[in-house]
C-alpha positions in Angstrom: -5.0 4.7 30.6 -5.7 1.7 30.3 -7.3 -0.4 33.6 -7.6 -3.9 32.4 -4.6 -6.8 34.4 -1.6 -6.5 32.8 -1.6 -10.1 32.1 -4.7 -9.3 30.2 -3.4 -7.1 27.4 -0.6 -9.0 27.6 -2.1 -12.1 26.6 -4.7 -10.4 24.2 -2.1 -8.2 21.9 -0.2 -11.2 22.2 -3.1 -14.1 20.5 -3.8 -11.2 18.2 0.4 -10.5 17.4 0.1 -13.3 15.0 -1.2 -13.2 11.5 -2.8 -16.8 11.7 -4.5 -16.3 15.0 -5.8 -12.8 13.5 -7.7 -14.2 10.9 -8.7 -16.8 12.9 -10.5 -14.4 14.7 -11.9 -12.5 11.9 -12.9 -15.9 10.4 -14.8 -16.4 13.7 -16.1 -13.4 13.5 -18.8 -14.3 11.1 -20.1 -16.9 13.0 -19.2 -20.3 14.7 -16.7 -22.7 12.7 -14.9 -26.1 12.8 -11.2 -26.4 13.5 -11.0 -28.0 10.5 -13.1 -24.9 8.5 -10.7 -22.4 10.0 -7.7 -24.6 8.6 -8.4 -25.0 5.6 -7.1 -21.3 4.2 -3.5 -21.8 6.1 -2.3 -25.2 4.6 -1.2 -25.9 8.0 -1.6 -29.0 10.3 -4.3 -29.5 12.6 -2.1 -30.0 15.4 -0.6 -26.5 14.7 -4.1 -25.5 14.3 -4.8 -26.5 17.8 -1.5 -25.0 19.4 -3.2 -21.3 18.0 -6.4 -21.9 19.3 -5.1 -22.9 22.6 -3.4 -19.0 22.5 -6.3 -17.8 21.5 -8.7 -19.3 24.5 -6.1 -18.5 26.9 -6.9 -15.3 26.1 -10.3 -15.5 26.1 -10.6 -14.5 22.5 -12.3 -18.1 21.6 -13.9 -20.5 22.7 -15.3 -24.1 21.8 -17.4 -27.2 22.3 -17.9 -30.6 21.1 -20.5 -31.6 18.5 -19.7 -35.5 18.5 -16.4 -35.6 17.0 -16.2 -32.1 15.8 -14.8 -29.4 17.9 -16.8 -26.0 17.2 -14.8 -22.9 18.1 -16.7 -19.3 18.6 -15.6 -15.8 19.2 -15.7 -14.3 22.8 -15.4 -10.3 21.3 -15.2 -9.0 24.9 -11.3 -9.2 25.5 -11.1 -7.0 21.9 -12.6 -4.0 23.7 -8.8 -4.4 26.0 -7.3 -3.2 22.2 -10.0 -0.8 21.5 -9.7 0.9 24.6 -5.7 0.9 24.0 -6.1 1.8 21.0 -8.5 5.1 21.7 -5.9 6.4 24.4 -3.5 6.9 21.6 -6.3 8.1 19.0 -6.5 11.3 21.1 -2.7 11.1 20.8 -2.5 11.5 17.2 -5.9 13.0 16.8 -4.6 16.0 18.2 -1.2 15.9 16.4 -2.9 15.6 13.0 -5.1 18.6 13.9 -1.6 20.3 14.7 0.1 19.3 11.1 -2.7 20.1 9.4 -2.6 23.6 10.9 1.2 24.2 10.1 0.7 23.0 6.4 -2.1 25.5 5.9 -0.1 28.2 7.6 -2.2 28.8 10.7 -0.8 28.4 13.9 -2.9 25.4 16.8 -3.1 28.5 19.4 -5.5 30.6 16.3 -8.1 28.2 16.6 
């Protein structure tokens, strides 16, 4: 279970519920960039640009700093171990339920292990 705020994972899965803001991130992820550098792929404005990033800090999934005139965003990664932690509850979950099919399509029963 997981024991991170609620507002936490709330604000986390919801930066990362968008497809822009996700590769935002994983553009991040290989180092530091300009707000114009992580628009270019997305043909979108600037200010719309902006209004992701904004989601993206609130969450504390980015961060960012002035060089002159230049705004230079980086990755925080620690708010992504809220989603790996969710995401290893349910791992067990289907870990265990994939042992179990596996079992019943090879004829064996879970409780003959």
């Amino acid at each position: 279970m997981l024991q991170y705020p609620p507002e936490e994972v709330d604000a986390v899965f919801s930066a990362l519920g968008n497809a822009t803001r996700r590769a935002m991130v994983v553009r991040l992820a290989d180092g530091e960039a300009s707000v114009s550098e992580l628009a270019e792929p997305f043909g979108i404005s600037l200010p719309a640009v902006h209004q992701h990033l904004e989601v993206l800090e609130r969450a504390g999934l980015v961060e960012h700093r002035k060089d002159g005139r230049v705004r230079r965003c980086r990755l925080r990664p620690g708010p992504l171990q809220v989603v790996d932690d969710w995401v290893r509850d349910y791992r067990v979950f289907w870990d265990t339920r994939l042992d179990s099919l596996a079992d019943h399509l090879k004829g064996g029963s879970p409780d003959a292990r």
